[in-house]
DSSP file (Angstrom, degrees, kcal/mol; ACC not computed):
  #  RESIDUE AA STRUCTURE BP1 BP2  ACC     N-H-->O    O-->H-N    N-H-->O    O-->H-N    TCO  KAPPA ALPHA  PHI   PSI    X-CA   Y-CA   Z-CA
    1    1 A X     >        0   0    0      0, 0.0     4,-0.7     0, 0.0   128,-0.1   0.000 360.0 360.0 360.0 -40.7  117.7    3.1  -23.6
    2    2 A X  H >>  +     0   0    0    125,-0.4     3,-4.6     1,-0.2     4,-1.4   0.980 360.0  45.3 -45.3 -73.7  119.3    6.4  -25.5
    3    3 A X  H 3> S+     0   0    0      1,-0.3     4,-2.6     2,-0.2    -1,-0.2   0.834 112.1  49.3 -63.3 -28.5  118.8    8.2  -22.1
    4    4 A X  H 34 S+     0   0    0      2,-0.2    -1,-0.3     3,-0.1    -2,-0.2   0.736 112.9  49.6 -52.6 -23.2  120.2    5.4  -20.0
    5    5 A X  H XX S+     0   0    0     -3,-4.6     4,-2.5    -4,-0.7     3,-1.8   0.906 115.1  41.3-115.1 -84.3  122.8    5.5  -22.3
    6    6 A X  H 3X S+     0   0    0     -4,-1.4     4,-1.1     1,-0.2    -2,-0.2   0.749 112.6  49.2 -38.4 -22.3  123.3    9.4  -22.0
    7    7 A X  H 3< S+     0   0    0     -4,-2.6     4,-0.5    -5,-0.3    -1,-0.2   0.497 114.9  49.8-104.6   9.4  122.9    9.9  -18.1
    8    8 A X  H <> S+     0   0    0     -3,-1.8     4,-0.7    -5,-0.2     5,-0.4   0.822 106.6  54.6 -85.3 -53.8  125.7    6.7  -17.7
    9    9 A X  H >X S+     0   0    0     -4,-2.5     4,-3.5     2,-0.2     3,-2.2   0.974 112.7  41.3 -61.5 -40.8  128.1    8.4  -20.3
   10   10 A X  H 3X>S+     0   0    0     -4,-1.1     4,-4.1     1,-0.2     5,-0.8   0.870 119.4  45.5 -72.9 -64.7  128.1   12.1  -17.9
   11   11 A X  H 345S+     0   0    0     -4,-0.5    -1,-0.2     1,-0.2    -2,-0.2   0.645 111.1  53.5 -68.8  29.1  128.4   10.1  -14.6
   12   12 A X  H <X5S+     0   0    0     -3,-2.2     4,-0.9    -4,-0.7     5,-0.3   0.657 112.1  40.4 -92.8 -57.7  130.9    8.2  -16.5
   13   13 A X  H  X5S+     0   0    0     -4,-3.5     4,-2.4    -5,-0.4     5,-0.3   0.980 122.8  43.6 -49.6 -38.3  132.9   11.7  -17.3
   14   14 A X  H  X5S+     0   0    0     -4,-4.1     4,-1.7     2,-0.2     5,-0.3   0.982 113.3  47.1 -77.2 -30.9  132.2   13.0  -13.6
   15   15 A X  H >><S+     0   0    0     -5,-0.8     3,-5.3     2,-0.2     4,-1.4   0.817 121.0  41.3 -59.3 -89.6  133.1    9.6  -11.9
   16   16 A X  H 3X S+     0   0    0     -4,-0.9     4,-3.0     1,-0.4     3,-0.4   0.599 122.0  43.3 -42.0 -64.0  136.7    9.6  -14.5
   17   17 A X  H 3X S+     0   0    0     -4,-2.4     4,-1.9    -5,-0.3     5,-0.5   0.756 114.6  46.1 -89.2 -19.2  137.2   13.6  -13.9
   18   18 A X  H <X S+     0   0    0     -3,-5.3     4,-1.5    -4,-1.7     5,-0.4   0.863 114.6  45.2 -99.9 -23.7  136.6   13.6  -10.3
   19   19 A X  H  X S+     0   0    0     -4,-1.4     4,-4.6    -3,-0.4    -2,-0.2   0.989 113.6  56.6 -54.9 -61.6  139.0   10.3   -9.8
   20   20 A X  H  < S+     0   0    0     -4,-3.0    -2,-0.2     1,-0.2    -3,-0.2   0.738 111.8  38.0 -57.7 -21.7  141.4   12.6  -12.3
   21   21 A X  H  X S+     0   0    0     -4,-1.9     4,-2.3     2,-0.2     3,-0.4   0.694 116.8  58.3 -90.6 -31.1  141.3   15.9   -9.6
   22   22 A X  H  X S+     0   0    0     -4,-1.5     4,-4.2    -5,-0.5    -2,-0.2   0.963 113.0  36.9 -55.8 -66.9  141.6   13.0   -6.5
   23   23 A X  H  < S+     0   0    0     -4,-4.6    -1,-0.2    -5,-0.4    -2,-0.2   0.525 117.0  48.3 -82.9  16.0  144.6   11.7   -7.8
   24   24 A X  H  4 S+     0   0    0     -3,-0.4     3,-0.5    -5,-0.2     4,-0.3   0.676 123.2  35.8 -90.5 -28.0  146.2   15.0   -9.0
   25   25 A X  H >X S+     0   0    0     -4,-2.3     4,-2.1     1,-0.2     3,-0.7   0.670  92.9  92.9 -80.2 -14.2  145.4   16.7   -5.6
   26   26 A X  H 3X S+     0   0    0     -4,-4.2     4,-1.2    -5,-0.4    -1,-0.2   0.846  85.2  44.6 -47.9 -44.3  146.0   13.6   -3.9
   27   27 A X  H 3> S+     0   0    0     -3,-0.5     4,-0.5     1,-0.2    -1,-0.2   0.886 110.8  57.2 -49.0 -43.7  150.0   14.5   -3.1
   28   28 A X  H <4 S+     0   0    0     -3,-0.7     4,-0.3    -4,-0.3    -1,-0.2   0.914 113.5  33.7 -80.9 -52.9  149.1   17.8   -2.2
   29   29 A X  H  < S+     0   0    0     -4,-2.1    -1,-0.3     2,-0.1    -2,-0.2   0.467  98.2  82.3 -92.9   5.6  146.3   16.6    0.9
   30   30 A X  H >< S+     0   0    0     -4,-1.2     3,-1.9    -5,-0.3     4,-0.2   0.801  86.8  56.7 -70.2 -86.4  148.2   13.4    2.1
   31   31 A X  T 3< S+     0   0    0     -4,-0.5     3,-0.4     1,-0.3     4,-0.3   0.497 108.4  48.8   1.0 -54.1  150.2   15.4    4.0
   32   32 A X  T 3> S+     0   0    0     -4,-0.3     4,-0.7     1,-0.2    -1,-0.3   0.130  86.4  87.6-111.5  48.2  147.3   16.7    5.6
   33   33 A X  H X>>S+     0   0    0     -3,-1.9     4,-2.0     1,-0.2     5,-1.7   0.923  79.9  49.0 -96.8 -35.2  145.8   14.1    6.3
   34   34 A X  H >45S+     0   0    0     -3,-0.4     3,-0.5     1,-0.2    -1,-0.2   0.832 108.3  61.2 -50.5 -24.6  146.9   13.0    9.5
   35   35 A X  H 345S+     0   0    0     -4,-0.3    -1,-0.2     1,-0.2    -2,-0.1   0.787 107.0  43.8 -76.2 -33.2  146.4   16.5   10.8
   36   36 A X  H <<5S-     0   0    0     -4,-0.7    -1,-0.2    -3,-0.6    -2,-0.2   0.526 115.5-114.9 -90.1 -10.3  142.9   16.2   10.0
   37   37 A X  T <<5S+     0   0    0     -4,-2.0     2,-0.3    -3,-0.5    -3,-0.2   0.850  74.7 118.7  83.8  18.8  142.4   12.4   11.5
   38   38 A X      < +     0   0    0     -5,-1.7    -1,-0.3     1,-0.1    -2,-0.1  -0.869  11.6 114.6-120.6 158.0  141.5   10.7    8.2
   39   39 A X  S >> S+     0   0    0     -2,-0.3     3,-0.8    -3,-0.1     4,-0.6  -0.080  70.1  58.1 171.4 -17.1  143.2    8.1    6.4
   40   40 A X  H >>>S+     0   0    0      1,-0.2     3,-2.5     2,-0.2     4,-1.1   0.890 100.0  70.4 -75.1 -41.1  141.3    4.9    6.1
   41   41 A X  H 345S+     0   0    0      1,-0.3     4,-0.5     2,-0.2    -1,-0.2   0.538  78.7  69.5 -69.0  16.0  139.0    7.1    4.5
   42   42 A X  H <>5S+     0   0    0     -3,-0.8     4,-1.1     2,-0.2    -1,-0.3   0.672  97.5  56.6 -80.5 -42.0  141.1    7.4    1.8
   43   43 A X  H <X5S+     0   0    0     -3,-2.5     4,-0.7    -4,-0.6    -2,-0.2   0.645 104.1  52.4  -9.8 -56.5  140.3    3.7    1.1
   44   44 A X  H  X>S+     0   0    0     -4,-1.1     4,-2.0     2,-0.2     5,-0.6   0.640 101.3  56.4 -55.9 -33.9  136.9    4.3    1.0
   45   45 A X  H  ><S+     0   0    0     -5,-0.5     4,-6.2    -4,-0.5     5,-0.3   0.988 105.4  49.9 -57.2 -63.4  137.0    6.8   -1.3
   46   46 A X  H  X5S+     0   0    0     -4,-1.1     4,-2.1     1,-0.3    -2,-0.2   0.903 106.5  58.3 -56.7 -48.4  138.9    4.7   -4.0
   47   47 A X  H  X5S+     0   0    0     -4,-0.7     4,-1.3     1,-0.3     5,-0.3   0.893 108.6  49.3 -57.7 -43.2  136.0    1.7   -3.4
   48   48 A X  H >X5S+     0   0    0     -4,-2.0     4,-3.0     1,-0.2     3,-0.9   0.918 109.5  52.1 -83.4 -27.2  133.4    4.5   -4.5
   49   49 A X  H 3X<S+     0   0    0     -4,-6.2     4,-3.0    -5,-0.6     5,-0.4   1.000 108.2  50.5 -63.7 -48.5  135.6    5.3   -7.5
   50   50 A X  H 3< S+     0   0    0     -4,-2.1     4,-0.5    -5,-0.3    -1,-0.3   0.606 111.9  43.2 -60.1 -18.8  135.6    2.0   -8.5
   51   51 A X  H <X S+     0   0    0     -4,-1.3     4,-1.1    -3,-0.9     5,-0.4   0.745 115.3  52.6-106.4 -33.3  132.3    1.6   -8.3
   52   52 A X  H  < S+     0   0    0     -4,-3.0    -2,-0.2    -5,-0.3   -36,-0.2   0.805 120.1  33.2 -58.9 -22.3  131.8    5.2  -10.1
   53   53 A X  T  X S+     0   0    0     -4,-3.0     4,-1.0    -5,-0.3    -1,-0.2   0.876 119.7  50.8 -96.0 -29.2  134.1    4.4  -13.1
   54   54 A X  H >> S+     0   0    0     -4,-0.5     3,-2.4    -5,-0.4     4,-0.9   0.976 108.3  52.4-100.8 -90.3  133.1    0.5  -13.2
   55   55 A X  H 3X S+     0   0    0     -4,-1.1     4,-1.6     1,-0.3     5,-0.2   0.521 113.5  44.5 -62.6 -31.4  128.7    1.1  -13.2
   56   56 A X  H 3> S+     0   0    0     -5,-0.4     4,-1.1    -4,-0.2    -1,-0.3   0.808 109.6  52.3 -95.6 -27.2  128.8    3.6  -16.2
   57   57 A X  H <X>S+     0   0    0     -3,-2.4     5,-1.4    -4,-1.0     4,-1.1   0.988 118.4  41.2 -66.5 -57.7  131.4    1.5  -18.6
   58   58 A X  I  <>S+     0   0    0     -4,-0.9     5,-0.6     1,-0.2     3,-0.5   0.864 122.5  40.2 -67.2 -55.0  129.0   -1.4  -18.1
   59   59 A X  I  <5S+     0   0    0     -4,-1.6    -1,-0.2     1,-0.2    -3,-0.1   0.716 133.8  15.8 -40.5 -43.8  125.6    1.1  -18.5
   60   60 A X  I  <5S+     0   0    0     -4,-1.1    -1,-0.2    -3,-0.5    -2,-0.2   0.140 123.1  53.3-136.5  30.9  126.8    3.5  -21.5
   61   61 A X  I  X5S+     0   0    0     -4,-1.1     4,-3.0    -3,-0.5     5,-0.4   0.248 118.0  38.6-116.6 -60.5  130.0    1.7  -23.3
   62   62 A X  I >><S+     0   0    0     -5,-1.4     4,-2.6     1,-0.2     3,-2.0   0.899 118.1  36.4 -41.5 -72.2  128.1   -1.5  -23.7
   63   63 A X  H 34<S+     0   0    0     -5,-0.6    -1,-0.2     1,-0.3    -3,-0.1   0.704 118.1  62.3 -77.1  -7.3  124.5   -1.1  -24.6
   64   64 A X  H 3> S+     0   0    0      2,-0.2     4,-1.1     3,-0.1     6,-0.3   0.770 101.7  48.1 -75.5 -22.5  126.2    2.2  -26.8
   65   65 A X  H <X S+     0   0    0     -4,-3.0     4,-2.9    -3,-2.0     3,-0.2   0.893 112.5  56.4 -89.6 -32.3  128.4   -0.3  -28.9
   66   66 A X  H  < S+     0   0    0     -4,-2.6    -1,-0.2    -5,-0.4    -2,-0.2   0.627 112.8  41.5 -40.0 -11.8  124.7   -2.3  -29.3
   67   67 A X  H  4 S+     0   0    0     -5,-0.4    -1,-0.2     3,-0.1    -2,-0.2   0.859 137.7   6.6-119.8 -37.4  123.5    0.4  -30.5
   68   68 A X  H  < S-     0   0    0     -4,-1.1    -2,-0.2    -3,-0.2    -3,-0.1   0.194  83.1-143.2-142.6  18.4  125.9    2.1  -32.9
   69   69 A X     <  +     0   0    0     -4,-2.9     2,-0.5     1,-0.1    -4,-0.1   0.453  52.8 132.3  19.7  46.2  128.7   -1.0  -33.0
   70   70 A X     >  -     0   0    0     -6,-0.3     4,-0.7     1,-0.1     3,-0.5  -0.923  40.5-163.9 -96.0 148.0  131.8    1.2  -33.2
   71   71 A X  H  >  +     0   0    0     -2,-0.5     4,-1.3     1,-0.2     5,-0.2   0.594  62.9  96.9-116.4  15.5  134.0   -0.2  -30.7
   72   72 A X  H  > S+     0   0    0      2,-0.3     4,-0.8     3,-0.2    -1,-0.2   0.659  90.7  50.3 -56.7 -21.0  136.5    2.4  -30.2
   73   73 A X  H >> S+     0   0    0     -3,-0.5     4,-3.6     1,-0.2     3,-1.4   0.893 113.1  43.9 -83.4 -62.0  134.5    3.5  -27.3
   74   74 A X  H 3< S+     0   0    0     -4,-0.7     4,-0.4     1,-0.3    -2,-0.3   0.577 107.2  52.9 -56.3  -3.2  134.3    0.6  -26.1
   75   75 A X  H 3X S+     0   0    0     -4,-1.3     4,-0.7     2,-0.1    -1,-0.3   0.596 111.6  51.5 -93.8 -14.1  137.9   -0.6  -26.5
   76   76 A X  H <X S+     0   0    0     -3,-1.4     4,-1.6    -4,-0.8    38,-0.3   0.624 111.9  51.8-100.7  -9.6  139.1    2.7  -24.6
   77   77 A X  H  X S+     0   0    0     -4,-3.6     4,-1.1    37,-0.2    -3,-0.2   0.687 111.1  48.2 -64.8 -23.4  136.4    1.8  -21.6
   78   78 A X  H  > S+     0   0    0     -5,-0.4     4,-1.8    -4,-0.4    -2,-0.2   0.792 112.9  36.8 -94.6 -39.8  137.6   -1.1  -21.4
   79   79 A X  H >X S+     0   0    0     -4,-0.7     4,-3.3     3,-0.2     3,-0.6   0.961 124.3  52.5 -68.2 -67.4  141.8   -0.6  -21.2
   80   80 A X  H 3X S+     0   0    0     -4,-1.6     4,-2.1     1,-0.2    27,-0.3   0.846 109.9  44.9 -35.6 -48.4  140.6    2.7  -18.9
   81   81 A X  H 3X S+     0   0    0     -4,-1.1     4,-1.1     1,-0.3     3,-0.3   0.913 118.4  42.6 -38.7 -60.5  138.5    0.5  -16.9
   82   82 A X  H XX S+     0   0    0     -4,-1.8     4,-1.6    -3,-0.6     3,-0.8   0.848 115.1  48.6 -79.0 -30.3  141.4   -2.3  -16.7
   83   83 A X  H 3X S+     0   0    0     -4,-3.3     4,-0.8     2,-0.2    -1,-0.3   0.662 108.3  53.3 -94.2  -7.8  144.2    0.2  -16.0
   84   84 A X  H 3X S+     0   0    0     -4,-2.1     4,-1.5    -5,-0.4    -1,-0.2   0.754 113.9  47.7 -76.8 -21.5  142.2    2.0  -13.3
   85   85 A X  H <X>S+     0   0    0     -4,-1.1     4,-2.4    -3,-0.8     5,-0.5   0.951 112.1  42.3 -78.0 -44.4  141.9   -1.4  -11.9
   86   86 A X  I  X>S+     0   0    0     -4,-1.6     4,-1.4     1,-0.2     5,-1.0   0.944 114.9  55.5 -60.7 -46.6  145.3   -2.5  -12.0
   87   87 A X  I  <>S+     0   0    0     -4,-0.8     5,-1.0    -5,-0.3    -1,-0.2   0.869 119.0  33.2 -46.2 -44.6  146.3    1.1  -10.8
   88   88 A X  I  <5S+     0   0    0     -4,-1.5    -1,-0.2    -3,-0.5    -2,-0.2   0.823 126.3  34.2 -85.6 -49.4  144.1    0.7   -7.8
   89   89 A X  I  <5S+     0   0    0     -4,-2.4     4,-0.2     3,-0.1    -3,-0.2   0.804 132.3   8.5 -91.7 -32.6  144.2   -2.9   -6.9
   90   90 A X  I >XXS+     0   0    0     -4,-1.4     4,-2.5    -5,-0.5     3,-1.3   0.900 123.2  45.8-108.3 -73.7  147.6   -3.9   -7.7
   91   91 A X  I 34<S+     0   0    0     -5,-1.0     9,-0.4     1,-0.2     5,-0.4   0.665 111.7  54.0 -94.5  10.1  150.2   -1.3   -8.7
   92   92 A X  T 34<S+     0   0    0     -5,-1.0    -1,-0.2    -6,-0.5    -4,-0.1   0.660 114.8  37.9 -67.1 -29.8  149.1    1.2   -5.6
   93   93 A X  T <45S+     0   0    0     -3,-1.3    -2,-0.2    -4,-0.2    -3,-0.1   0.696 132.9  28.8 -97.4 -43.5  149.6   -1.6   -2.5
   94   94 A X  T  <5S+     0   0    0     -4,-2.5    -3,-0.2     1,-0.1    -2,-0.2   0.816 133.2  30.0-110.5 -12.1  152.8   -3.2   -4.2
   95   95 A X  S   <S-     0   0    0     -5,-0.5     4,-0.4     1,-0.3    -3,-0.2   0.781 104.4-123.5 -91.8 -31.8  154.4   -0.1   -6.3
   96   96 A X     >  -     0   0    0     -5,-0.4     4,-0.9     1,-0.2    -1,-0.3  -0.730  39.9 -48.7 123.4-175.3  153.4    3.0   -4.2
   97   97 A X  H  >>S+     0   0    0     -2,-0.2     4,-2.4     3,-0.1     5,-0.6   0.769 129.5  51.3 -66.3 -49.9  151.4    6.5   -4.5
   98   98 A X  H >>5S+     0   0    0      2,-0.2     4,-3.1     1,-0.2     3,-3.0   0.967 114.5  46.3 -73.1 -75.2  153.5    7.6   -8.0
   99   99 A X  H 3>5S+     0   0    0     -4,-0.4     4,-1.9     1,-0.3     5,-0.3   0.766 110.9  43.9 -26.4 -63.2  152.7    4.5   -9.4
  100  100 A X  H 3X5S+     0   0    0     -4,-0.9     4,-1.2    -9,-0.4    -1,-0.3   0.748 116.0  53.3 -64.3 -24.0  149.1    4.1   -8.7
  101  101 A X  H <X5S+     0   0    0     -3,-3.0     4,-1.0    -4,-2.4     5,-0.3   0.654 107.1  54.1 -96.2 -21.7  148.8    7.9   -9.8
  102  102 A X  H >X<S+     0   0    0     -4,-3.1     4,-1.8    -5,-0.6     3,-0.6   0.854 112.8  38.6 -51.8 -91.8  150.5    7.1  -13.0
  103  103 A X  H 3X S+     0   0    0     -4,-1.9     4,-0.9     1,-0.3     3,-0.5   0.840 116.0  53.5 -65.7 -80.5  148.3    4.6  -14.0
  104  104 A X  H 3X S+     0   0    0     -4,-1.2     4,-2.4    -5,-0.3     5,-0.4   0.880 108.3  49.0 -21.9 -68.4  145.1    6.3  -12.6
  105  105 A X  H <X S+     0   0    0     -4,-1.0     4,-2.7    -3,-0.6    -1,-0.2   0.917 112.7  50.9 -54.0 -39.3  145.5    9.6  -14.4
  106  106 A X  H  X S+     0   0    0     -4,-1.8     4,-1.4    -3,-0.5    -1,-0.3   0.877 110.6  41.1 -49.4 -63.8  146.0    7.8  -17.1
  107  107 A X  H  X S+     0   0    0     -4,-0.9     4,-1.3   -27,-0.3    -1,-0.2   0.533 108.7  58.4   9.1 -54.4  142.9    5.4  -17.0
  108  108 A X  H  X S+     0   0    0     -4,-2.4     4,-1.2     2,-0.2     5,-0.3   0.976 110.6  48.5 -95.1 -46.0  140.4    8.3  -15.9
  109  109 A X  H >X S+     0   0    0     -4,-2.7     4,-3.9    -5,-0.4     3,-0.6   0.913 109.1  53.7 -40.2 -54.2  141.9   10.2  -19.7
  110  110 A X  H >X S+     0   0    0     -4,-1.4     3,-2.0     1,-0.2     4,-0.8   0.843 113.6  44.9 -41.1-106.8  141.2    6.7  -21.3
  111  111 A X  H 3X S+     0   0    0     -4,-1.3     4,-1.2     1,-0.3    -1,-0.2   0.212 107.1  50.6  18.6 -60.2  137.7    7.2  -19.8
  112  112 A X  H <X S+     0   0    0     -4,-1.2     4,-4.0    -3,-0.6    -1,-0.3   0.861 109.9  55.9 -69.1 -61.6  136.8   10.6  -20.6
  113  113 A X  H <X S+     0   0    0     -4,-3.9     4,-3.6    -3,-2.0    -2,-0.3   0.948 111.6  37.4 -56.3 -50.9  137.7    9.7  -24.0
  114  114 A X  H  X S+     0   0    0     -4,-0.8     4,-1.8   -38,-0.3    -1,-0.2   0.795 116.0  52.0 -58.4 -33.0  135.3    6.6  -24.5
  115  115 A X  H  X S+     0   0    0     -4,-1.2     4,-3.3    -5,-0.2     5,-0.2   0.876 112.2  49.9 -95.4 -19.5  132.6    8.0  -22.7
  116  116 A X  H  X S+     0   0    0     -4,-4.0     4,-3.0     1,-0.2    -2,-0.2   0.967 116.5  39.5 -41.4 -61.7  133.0   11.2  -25.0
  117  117 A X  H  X S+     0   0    0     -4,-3.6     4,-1.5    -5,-0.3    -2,-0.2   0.764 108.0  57.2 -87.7  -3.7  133.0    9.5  -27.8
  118  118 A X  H  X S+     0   0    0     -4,-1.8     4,-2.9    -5,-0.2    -1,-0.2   0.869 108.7  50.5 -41.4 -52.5  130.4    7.1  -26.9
  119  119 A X  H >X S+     0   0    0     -4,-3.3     4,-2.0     2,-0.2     3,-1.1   0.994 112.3  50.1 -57.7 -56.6  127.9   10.5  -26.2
  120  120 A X  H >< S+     0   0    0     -4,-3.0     3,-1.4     1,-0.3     4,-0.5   0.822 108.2  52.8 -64.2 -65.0  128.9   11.8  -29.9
  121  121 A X  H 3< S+     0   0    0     -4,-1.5    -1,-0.3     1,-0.3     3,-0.3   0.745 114.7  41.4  -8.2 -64.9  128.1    8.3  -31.5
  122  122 A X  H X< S+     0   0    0     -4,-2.9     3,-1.6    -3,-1.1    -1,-0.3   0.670  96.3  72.9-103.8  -1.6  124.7    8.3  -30.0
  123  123 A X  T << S+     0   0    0     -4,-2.0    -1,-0.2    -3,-1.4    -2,-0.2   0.942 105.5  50.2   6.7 -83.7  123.7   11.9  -30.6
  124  124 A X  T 3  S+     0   0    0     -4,-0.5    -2,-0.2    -3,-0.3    -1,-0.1   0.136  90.8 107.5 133.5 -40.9  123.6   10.5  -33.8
  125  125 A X  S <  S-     0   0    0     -3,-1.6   -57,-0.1     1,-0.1     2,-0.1  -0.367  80.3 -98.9 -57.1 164.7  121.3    7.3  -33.1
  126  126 A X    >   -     0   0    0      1,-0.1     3,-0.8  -124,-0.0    -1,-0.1  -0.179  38.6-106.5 -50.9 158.0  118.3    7.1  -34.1
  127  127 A X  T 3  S+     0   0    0      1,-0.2  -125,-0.4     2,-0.1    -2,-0.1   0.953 117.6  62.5 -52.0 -35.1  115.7    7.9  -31.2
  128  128 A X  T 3         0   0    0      1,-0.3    -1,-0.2  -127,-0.1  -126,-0.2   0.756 360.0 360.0 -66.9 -24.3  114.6    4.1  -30.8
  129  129 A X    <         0   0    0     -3,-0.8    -1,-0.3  -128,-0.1    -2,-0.1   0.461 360.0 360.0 -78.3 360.0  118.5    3.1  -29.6
């Protein structure tokens, strides 16, 4: 379980950091996207984030607060989680791009932090956890 526990918490940190370079570079390549003939797939992209940020809280926030029951990781996987969702589902179609990259950047920090401190926590289990 430990290592399930570890290889969720890094593709939690790579899913959260590579969401956190999407949406700071994001301003920077809309522009060229038409040039280049993409835009839906900008759609797609965010579906695979969601599923990158969303499979690793569930994998390594959870069975890590089983396992060493502080729940500050889990209570900052869980607001990242929901504020990447709100960011994404909600305030990106009815607020805009600034919005939705507010709220995102935010969210993937939230992230980073819980699945950080999640890893340090279980360092720290026992092997069996």
């Amino acid at each position: 379980m430990k290592g399930l526990i570890r290889f969720a918490d890094y593709a939690g940190m790579a899913a959260s950091s590579l969401c956190l370079v999407h949406c700071l570079a994001m301003p920077l390549l809309l522009a060229a996207f038409p040039l280049l003939g993409l835009g839906e797939e900008h759609h797609h992209l965010h579906d695979l984030l969601l599923a990158g940020v969303t499979v690793p809280v569930l994998l390594a926030l959870v069975p890590g607060f089983i396992a060493h029951r502080d729940r500050r990781p889990l209570l900052l996987g869980g607001a990242g989680l929901a504020l990447f969702l709100l960011a994404v589902l909600v305030a990106g179609p009815r607020l805009g791009q600034g919005a939705e990259t507010a709220l995102a950047v935010t969210s993937s920090v939230l992230l980073l932090m819980a699945h950080r401190r999640n890893h340090a926590f279980c360092r720290r289990c026992p092997t069996g956890h």
